[in-house]
C-alpha positions in Angstrom: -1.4 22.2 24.1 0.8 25.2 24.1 -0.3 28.5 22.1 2.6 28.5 19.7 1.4 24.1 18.8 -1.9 25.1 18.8 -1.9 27.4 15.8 -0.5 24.9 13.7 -3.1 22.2 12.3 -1.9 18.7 13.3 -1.4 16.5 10.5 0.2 13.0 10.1 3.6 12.9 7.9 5.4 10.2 8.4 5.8 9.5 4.5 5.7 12.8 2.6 6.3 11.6 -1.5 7.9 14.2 -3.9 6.4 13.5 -7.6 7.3 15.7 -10.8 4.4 17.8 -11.4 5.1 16.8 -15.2 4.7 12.9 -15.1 1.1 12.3 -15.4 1.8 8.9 -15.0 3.1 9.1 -11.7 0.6 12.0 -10.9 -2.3 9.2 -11.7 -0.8 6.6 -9.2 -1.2 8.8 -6.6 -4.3 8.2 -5.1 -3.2 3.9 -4.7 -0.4 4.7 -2.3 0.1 4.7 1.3 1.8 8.4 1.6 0.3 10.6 4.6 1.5 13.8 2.3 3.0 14.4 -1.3 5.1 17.1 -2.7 4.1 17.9 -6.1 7.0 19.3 -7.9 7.3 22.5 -10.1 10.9 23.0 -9.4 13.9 21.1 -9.6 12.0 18.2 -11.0 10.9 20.0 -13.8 13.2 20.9 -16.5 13.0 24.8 -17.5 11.5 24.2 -21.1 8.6 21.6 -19.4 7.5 24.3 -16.5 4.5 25.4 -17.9 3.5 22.3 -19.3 3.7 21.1 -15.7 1.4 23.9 -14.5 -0.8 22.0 -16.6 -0.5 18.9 -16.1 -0.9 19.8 -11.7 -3.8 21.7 -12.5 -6.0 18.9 -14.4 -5.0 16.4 -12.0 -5.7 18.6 -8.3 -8.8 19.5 -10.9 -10.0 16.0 -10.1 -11.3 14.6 -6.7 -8.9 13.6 -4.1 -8.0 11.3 -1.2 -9.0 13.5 2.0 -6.2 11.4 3.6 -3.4 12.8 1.5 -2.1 16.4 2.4 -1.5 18.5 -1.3 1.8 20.1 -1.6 2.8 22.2 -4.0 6.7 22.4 -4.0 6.8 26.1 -6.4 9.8 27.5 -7.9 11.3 30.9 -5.5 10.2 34.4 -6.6 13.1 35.3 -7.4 13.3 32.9 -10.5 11.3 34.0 -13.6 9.0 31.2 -12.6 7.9 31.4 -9.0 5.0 33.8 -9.1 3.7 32.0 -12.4 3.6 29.2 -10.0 1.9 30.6 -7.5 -0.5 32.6 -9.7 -1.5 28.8 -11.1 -1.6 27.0 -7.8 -3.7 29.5 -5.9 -6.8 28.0 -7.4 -5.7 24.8 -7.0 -6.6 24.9 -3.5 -3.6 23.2 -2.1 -3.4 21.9 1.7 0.6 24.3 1.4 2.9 25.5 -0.7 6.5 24.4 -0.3 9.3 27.8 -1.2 12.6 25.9 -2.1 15.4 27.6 -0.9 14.5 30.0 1.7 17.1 31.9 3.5 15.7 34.4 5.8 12.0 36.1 7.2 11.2 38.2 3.9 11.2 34.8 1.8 8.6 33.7 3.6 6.8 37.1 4.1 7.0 37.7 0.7 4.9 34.7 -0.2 2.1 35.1 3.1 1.4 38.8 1.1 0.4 37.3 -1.5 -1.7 34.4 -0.5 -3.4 37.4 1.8 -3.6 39.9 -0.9 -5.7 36.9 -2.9 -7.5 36.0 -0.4 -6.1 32.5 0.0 -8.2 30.9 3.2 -5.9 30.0 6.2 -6.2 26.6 5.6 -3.7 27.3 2.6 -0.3 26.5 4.5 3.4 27.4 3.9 6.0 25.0 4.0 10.1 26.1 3.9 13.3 24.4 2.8 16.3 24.9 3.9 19.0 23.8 1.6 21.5 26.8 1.8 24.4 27.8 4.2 22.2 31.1 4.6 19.1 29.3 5.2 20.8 26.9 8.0 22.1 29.8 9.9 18.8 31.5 9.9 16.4 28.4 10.8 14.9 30.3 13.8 14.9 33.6 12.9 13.0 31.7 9.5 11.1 29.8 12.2 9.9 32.7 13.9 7.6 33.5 11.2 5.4 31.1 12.3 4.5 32.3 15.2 2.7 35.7 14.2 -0.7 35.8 14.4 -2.0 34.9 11.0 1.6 33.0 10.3 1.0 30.2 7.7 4.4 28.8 8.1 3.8 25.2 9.2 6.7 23.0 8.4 10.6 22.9 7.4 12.6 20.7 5.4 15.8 20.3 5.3 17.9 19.8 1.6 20.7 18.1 1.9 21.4 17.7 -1.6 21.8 21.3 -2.2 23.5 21.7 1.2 26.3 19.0 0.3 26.7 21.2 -3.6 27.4 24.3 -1.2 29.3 23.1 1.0 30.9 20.4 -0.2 30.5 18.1 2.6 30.5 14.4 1.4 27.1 12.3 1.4 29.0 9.8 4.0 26.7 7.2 5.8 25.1 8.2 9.0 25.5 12.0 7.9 27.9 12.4 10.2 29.5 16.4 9.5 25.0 16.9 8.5 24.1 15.8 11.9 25.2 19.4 13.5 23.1 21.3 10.7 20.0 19.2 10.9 19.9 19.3 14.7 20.6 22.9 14.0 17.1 22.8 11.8 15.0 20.6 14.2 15.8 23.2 17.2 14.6 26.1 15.3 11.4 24.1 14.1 10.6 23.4 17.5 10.7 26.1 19.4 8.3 27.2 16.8 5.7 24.3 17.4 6.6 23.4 13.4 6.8 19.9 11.9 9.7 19.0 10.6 10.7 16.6 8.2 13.8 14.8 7.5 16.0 15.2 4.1 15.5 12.1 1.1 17.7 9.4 1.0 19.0 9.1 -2.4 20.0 5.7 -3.1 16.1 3.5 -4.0 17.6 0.7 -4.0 19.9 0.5 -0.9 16.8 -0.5 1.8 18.7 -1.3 4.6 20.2 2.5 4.2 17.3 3.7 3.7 15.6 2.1 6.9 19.3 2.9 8.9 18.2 6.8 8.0 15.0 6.8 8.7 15.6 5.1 12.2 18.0 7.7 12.5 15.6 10.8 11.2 13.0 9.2 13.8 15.5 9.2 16.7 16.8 12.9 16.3 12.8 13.8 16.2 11.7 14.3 12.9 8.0 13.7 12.1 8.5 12.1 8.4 10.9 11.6 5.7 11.0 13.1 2.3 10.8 10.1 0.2 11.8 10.0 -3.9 10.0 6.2 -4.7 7.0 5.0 -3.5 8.7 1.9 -2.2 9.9 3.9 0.8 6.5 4.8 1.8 5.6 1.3 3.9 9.3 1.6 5.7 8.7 5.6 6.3 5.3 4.8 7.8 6.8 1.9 10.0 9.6 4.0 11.5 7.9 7.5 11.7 4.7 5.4 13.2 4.1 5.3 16.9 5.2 2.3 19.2 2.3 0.9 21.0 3.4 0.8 24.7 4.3 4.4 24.1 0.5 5.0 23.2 -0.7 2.9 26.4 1.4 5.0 28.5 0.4 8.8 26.8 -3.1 7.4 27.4 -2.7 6.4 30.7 -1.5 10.6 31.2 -4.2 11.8 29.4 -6.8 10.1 31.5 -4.9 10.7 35.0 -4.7 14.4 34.5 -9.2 13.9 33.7 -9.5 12.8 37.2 -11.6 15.4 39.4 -8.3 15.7 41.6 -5.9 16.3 39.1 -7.2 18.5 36.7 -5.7 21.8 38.7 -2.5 19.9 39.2 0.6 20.7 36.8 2.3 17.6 38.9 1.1 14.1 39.4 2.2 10.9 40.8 1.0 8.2 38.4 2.5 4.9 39.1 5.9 6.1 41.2 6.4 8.6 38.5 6.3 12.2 38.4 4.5 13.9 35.4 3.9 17.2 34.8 1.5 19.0 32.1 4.6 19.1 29.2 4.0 15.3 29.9 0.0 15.8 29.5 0.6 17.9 26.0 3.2 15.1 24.7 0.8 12.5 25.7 -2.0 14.1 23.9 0.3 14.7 20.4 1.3 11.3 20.4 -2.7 9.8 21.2 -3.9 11.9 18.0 -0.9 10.7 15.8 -1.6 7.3 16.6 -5.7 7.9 16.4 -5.1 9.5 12.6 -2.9 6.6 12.0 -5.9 4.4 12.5 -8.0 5.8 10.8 -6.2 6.3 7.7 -5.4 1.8 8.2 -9.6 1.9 8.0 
């Protein structure tokens, strides 16, 4: 695996659910669903009056044991808002797998947030996530991406908004995202050359499924890891479409164990079968083996 890939922990998120941090009810049901990751929400979800209720609310419920299966985000409101570092001061302890900063827009929003966690003493495993729902943040994915690459760089994954991209720009929410397509390609590139997940916008409509699945094949076929889901009825489709196709899995394994052989292990190119692989083909092949090996185990 490259350097850049190898500083970021691999995780499976095909289905990452975004829950209000102030619905104890949906907080509770949790722990039955199928989700690889969930967002808990202390921003838009949560209506001003009802923020620091919700602090409380997320704190007694991360307070309780949890599924080692499910990766803990905690979406917190920017630092520029008169809640954000509230937020962070109450989710520090919480021990969190990342933090998600809504609307970031260059470097220093990122920056900003990896001083802290460092001036606490946050452990490494304590991850950042970004979103980028802004024209500004769209036009400096990489330079936003970048960040992730310094040594000690907790940046991890992006997300692109698409709801607060369509209210600023006024593009319509058309099937197929067709004038989106640019901008989340746009997203995915800077990701990327990063080694960054990144995870595809929510679909809005619950209960339009064939949309839904339409966009999510879609999301898979530009290269996203996951989707952002809103209703835990588009976790089983996420997982589906996000998942890993099994002749794809015979042939990464077949890779991985040519490049073993005594002969091959100095090679960076190999003839396997009529076919010429080269060692980007070895560190694909070994990505996709371990997504598929954590898929298993979390169906045991």
């Amino acid at each position: 695996m490259n350097s850049v890939a190898a500083r970021h922990p691999a995780r499976l998120r095909r289905s990452v659910l975004c829950v209000p941090a102030d619905n104890g009810r949906a907080l509770t049901k949790v722990s039955t669903l199928a989700c690889d990751a969930v967002i808990y929400d202390l921003e838009d979800a949560v209506s001003v009056d009802n923020k620091a209720a919700a602090r409380r609310t997320l704190a007694d419920h991360l307070a309780r044991k949890r599924r080692s299966d499910i990766e803990v985000i905690v979406r917190i409101n920017g630092l520029k808002t008169p809640f954000g570092e509230k937020d962070l001061a109450a989710v520090l302890p919480l021990a969190p797998d990342a933090i998600l900063l809504p609307k970031v827009e260059s470097p220093q929003d990122i920056l900003a947030v990896a001083d802290v966690l460092s001036e606490n003493d946050a452990p490494d495993a304590v991850r950042l996530w970004a979103m980028i729902e802004t024209p500004h943040g769209v036009l400096n994915a990489a330079a936003i991406a970048e960040t992730g690459r310094t040594r000690g760089g907790r940046l991890d994954c992006l997300v692109p908004g698409l709801n607060d991209l369509r209210k600023e720009t006024g593009v319509a929410a058309l099937p197929g995202r067709t004038y989106l397509v640019p901008w989340l390609m746009q997203i995915l590139l800077a990701g990327r050359s990063c080694g960054l997940d990144v995870i595809d916008a929510v679909f809005n409509n619950i209960s339009d499924t064939a949309g839904f699945a339409a966009e999510c094949a879609e999301g898979r076929d530009m290269g996203f890891d996951g989707k952002m889901l809103i209703h835990p009825a588009q976790i089983g489709p996420a997982n589906d479409h996000f998942g890993v196709d099994a002749a794809a899995v015979t042939e990464a394994r077949a890779i991985i164990d040519a490049f073993a052989l005594p002969e091959n292990r100095d090679k960076g190119v190999i003839n396997l079968n009529g076919l010429m692989v080269e060692r980007l083909h070895l560190e694909q092949a070994l990505r996709l083996a371990a997504k598929a090996e954590a898929i298993q185990r979390k169906r045991t």
